[in-house]
Every structure is written in structure tokens, then in C-alpha cells.
HTML snippet that shows the backbone in 3Dmol.js (N, CA, C, O; Angstrom):
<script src="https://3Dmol.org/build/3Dmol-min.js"></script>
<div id="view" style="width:600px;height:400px;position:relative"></div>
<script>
const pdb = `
ATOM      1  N   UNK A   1       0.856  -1.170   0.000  1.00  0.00           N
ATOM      2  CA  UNK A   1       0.000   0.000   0.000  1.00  0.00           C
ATOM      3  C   UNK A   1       0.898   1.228   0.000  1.00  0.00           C
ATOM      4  O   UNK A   1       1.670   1.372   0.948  1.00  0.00           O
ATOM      5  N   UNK A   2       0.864   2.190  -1.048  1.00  0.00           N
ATOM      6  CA  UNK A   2       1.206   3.322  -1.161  1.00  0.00           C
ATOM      7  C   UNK A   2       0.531   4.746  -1.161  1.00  0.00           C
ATOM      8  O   UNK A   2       0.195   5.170  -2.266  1.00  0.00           O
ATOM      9  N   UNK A   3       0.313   5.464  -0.158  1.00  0.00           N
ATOM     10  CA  UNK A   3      -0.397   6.594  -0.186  1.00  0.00           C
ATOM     11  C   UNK A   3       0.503   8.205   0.116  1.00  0.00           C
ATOM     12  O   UNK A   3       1.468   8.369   0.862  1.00  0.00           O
ATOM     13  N   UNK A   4      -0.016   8.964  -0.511  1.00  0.00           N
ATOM     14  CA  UNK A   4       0.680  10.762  -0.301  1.00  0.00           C
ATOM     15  C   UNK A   4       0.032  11.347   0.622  1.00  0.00           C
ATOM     16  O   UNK A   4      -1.089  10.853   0.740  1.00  0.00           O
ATOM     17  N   UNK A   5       0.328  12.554   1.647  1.00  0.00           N
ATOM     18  CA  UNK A   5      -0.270  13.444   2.054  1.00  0.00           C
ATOM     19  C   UNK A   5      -1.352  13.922   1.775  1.00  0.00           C
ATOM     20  O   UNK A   5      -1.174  14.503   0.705  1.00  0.00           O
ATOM     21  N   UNK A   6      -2.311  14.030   2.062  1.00  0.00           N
ATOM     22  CA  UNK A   6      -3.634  14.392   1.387  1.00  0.00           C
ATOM     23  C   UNK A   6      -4.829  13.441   0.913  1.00  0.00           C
ATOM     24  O   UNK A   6      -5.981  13.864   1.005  1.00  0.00           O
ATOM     25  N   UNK A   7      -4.557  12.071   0.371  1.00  0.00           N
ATOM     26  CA  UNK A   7      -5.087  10.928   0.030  1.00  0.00           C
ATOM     27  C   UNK A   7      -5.939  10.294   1.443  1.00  0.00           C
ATOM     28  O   UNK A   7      -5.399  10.033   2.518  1.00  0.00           O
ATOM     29  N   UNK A   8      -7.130  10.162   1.177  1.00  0.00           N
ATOM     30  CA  UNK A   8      -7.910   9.813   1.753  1.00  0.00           C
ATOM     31  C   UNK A   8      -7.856   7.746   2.167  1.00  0.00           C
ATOM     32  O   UNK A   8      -7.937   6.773   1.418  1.00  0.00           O
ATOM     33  N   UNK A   9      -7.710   7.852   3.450  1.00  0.00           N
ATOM     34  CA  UNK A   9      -8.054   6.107   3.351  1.00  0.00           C
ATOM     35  C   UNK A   9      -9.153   5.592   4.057  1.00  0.00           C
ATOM     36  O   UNK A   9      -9.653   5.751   5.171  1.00  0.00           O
ATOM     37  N   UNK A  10      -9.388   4.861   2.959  1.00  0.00           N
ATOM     38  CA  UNK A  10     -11.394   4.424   3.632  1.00  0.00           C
ATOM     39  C   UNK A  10     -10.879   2.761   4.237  1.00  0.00           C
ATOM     40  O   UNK A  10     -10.001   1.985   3.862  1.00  0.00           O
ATOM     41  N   UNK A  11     -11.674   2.721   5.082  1.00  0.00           N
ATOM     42  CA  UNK A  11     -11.395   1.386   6.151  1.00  0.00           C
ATOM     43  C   UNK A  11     -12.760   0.715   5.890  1.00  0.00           C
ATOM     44  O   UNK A  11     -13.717   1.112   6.556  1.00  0.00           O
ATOM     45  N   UNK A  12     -12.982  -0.512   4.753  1.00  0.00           N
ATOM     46  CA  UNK A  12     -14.639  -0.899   4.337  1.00  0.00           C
ATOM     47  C   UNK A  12     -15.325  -1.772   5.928  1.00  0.00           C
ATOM     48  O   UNK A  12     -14.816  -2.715   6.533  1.00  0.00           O
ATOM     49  N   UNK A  13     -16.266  -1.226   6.152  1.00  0.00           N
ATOM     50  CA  UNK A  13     -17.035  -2.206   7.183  1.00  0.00           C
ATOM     51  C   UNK A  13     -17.253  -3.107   7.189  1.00  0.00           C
ATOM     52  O   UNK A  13     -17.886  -3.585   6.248  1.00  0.00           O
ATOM     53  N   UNK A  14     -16.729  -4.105   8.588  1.00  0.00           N
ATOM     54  CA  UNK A  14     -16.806  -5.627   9.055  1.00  0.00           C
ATOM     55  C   UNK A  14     -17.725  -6.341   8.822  1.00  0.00           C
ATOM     56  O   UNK A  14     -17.471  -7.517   8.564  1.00  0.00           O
ATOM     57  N   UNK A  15     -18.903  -5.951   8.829  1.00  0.00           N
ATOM     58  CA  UNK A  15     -20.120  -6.361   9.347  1.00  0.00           C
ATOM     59  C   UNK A  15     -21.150  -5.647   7.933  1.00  0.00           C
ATOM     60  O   UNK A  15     -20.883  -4.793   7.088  1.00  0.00           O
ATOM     61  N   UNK A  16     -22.481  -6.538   8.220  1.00  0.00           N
ATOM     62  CA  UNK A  16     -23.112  -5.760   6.911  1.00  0.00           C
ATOM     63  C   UNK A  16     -23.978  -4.977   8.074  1.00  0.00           C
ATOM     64  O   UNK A  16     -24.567  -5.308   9.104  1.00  0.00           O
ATOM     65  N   UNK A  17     -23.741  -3.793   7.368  1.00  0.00           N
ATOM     66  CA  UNK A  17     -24.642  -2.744   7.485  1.00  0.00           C
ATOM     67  C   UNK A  17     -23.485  -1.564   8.185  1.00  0.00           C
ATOM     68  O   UNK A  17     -23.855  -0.390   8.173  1.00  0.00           O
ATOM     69  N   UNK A  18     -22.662  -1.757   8.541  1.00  0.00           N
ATOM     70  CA  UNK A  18     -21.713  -1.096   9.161  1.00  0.00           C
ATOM     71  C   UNK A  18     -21.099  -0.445   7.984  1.00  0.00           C
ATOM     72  O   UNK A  18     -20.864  -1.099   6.968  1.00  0.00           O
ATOM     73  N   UNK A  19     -20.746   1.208   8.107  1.00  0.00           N
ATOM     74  CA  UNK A  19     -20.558   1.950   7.412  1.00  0.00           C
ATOM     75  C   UNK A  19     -18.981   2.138   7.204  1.00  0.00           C
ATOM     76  O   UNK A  19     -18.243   1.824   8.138  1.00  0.00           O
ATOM     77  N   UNK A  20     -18.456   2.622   6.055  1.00  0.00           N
ATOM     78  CA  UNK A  20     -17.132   2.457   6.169  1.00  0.00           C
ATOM     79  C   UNK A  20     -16.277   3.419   6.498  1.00  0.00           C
ATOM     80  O   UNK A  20     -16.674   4.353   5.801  1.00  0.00           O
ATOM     81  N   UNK A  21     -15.556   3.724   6.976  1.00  0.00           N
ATOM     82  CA  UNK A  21     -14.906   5.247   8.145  1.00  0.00           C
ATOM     83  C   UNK A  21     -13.882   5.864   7.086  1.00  0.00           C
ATOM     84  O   UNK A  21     -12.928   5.177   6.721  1.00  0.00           O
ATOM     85  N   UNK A  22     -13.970   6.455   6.859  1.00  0.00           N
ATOM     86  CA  UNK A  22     -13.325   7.625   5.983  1.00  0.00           C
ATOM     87  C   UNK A  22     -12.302   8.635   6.698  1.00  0.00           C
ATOM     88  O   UNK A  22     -12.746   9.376   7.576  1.00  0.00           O
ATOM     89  N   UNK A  23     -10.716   8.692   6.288  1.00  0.00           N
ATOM     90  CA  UNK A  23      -9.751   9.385   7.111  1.00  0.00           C
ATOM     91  C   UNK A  23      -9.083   9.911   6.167  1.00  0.00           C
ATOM     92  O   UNK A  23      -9.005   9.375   5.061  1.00  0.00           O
ATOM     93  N   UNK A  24      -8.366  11.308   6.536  1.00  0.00           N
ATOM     94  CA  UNK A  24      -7.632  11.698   5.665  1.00  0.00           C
ATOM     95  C   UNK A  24      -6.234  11.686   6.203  1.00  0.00           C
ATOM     96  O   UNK A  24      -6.124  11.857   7.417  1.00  0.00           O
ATOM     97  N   UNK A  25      -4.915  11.473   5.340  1.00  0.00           N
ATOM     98  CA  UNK A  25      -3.710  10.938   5.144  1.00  0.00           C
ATOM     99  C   UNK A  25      -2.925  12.294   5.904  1.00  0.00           C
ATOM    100  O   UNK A  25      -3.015  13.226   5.105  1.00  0.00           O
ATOM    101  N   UNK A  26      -2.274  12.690   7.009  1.00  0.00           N
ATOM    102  CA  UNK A  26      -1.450  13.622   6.538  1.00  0.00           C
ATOM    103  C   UNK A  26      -0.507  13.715   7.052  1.00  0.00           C
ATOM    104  O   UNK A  26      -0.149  14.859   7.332  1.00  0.00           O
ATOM    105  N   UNK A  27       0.304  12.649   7.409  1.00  0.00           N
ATOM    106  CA  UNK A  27       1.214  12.493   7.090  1.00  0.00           C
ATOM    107  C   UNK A  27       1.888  11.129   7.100  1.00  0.00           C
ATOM    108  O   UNK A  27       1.256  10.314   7.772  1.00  0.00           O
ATOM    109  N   UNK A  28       3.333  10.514   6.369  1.00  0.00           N
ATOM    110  CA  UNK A  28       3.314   9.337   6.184  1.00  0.00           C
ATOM    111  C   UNK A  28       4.661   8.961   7.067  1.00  0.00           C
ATOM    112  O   UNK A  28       5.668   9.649   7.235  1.00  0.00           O
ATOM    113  N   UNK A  29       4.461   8.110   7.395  1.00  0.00           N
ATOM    114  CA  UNK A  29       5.723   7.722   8.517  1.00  0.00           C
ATOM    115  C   UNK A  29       6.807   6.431   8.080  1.00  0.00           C
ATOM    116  O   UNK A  29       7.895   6.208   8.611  1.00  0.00           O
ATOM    117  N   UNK A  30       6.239   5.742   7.077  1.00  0.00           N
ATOM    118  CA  UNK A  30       6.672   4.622   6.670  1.00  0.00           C
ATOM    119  C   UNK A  30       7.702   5.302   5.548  1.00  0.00           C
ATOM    120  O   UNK A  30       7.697   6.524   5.399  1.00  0.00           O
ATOM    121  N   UNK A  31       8.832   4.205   4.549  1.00  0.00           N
ATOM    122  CA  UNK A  31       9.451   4.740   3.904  1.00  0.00           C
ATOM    123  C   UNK A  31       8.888   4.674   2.576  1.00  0.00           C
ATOM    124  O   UNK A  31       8.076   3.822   2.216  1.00  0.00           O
ATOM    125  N   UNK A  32       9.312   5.532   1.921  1.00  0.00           N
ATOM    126  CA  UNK A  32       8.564   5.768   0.438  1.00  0.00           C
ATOM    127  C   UNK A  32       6.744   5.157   0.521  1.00  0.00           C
ATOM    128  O   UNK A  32       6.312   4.274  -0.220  1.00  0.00           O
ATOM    129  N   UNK A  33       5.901   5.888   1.604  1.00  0.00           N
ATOM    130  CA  UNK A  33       4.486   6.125   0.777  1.00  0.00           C
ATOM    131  C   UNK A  33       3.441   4.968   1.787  1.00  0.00           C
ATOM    132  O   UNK A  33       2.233   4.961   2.025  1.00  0.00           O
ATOM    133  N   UNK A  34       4.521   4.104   2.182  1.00  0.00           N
ATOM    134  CA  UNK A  34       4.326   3.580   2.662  1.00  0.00           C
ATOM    135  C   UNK A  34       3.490   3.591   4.676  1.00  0.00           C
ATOM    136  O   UNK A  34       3.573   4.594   5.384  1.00  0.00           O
ATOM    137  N   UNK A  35       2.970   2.602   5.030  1.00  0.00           N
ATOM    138  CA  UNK A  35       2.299   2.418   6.540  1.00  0.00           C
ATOM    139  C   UNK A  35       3.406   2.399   7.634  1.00  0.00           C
ATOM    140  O   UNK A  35       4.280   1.534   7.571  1.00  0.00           O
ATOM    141  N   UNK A  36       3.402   3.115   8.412  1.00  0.00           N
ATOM    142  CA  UNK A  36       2.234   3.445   9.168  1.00  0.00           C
ATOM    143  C   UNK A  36       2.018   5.110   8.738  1.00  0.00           C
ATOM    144  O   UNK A  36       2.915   5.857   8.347  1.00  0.00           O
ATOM    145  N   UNK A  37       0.536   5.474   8.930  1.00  0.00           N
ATOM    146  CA  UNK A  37       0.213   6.994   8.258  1.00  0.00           C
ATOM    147  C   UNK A  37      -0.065   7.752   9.702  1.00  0.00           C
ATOM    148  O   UNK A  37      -0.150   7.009  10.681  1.00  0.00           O
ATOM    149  N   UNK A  38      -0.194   8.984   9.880  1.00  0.00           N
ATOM    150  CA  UNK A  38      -0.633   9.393  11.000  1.00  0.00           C
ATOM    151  C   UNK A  38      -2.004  10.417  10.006  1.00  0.00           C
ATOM    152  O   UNK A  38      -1.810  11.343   9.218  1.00  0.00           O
ATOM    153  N   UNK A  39      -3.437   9.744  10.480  1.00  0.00           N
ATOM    154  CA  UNK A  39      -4.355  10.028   9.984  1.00  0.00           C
ATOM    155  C   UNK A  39      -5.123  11.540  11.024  1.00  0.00           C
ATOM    156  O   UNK A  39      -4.864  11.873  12.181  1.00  0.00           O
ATOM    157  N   UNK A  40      -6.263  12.266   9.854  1.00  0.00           N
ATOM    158  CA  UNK A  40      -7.022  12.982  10.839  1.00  0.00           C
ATOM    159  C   UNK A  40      -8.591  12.214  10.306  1.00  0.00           C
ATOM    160  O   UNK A  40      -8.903  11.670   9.247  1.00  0.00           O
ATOM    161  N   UNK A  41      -9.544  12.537  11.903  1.00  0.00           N
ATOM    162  CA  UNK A  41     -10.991  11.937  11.307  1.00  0.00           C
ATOM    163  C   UNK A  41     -11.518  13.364  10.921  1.00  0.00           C
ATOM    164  O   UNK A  41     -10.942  14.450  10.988  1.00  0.00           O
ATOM    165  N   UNK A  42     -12.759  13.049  10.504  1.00  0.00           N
ATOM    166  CA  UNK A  42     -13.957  14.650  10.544  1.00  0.00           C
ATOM    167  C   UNK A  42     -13.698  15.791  11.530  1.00  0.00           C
ATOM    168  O   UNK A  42     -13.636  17.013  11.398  1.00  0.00           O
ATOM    169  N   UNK A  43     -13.543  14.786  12.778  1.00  0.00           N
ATOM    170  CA  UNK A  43     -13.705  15.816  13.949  1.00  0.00           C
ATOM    171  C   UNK A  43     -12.618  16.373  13.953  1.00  0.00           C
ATOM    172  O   UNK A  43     -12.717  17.294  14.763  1.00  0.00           O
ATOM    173  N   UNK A  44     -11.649  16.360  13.531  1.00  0.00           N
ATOM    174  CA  UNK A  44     -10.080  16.592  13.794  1.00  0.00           C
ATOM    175  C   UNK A  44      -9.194  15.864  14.719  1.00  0.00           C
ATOM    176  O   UNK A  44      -8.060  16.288  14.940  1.00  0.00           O
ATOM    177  N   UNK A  45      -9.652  14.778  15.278  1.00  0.00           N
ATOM    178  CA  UNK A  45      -9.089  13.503  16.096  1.00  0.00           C
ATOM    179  C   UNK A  45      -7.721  13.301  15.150  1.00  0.00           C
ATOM    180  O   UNK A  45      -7.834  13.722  13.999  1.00  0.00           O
ATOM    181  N   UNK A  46      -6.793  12.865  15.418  1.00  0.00           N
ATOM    182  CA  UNK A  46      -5.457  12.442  14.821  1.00  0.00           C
ATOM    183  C   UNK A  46      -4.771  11.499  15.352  1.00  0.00           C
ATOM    184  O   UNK A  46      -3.896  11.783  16.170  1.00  0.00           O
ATOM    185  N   UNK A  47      -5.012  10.272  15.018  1.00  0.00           N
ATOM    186  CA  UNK A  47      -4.146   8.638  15.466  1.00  0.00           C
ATOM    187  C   UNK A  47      -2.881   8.240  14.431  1.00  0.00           C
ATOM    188  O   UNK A  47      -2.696   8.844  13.375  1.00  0.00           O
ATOM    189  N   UNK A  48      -2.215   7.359  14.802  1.00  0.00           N
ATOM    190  CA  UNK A  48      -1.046   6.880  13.660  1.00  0.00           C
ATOM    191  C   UNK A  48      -2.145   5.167  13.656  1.00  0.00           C
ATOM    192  O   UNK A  48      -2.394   4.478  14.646  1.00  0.00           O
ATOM    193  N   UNK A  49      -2.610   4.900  12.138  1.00  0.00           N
ATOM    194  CA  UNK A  49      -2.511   3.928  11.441  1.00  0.00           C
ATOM    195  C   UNK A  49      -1.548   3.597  10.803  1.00  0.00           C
ATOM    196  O   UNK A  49      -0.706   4.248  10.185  1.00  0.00           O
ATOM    197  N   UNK A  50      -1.798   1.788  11.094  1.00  0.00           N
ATOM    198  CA  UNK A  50      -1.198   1.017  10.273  1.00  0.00           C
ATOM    199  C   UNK A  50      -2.239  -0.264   9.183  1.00  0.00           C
ATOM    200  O   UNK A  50      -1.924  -1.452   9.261  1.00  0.00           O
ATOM    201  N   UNK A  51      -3.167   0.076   8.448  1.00  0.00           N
ATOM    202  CA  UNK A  51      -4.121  -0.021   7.397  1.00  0.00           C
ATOM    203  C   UNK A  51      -4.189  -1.992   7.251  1.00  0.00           C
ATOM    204  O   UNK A  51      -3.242  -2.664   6.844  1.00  0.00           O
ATOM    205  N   UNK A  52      -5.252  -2.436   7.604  1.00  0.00           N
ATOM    206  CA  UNK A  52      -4.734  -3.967   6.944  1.00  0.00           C
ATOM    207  C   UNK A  52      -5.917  -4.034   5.603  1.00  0.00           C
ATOM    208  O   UNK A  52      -6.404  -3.053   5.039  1.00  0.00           O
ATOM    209  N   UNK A  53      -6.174  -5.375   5.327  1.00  0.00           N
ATOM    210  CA  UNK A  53      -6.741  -5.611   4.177  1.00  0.00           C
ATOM    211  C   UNK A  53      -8.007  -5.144   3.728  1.00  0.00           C
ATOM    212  O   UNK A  53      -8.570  -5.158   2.633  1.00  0.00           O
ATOM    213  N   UNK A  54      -8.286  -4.759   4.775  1.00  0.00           N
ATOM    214  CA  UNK A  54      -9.829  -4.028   4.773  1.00  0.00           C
ATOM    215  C   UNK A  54      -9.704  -2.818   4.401  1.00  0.00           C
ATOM    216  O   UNK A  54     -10.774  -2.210   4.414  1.00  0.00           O
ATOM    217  N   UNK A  55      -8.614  -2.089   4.000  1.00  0.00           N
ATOM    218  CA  UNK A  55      -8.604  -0.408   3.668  1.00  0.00           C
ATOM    219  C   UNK A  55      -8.319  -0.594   1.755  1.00  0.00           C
ATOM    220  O   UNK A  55      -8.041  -1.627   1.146  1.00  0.00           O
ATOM    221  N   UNK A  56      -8.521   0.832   1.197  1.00  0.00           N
ATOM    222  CA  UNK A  56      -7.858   0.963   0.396  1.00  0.00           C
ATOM    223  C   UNK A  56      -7.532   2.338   0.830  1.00  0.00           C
ATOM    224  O   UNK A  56      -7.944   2.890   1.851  1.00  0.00           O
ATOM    225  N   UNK A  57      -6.703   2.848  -0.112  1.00  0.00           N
ATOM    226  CA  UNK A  57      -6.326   4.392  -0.642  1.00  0.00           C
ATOM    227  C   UNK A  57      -6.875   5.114  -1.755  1.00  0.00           C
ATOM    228  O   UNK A  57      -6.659   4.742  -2.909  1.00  0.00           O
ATOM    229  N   UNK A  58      -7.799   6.454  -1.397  1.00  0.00           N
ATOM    230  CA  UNK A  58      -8.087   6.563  -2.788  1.00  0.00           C
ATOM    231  C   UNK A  58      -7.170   8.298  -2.886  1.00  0.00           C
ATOM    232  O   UNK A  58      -7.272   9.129  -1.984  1.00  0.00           O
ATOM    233  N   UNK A  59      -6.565   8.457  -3.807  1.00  0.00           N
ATOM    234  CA  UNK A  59      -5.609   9.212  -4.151  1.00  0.00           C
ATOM    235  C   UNK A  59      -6.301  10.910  -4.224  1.00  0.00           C
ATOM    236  O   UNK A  59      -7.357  11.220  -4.777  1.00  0.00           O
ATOM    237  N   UNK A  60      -5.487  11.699  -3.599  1.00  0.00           N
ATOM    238  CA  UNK A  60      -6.604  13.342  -3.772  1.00  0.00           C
ATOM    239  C   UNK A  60      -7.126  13.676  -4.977  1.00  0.00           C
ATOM    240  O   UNK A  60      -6.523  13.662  -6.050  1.00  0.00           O
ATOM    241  N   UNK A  61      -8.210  13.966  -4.794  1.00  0.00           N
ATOM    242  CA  UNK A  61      -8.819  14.692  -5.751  1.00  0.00           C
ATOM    243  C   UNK A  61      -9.768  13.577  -6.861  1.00  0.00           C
ATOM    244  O   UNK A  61     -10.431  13.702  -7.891  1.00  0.00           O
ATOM    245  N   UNK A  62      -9.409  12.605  -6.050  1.00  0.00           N
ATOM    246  CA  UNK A  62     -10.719  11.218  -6.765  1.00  0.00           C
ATOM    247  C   UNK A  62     -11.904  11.135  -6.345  1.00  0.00           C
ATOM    248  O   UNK A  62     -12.663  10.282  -6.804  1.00  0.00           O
TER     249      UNK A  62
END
`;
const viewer = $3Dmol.createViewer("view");
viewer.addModel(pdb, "pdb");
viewer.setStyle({}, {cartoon: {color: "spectrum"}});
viewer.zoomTo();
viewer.render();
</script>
């Protein structure tokens, strides 16, 4: 998984009906693009992810 500053990563929901959580990228801690990211949510909350198979990346401005 490779993501930039700004690139949004969606985490798809476990369960059916469970919605899928939407974070934006800003900044990357891993080398070249790479995990672990330090994400922000809506609220402005800010954690360091490390993304497993359940995420993708969708790139800014998609």
C-alpha cells in the first residue's frame, strides 16, 4: 500500500450494514508512501494507522 499526504483512506465495514470510516492521510511515517500513516478523522481527532486488508487508498482529488 502506497499513499501521499492528502489521500484519503477508507477502512470498508466488518459487518453488513456497518458503514465504512473515511480518514484523511497527513502524514506518512513509513518509507517511500508507505504504513504506518498518521491520519485525521472529521472531527479533527489524529491517530497513527497502520491499514490492513480491509482499507484501500483513494488518491486526492478522486
Amino acid at each position: 500500500m502506497h499513499a501521499s499526504k492528502g489521500d484519503r483512506l477508507v477502512v470498508h465495514g466488518r459487518v453488513v450494514g456497518e458503514n465504512d470510516h473515511v480518514v484523511e492521510i497527513v502524514e506518512i511515517l513509513g518509507p517511500n508512501g508507505t504504513p504506518p500513516y498518521r491520519v485525521r478523522t472529521e472531527d479533527g481527532h489524529e491517530t497513527i494507522m497502520s491499514p490492513g486488508p480491509d482499507s484501500v487508498v483513494q488518491p486526492r482529488g478522486a
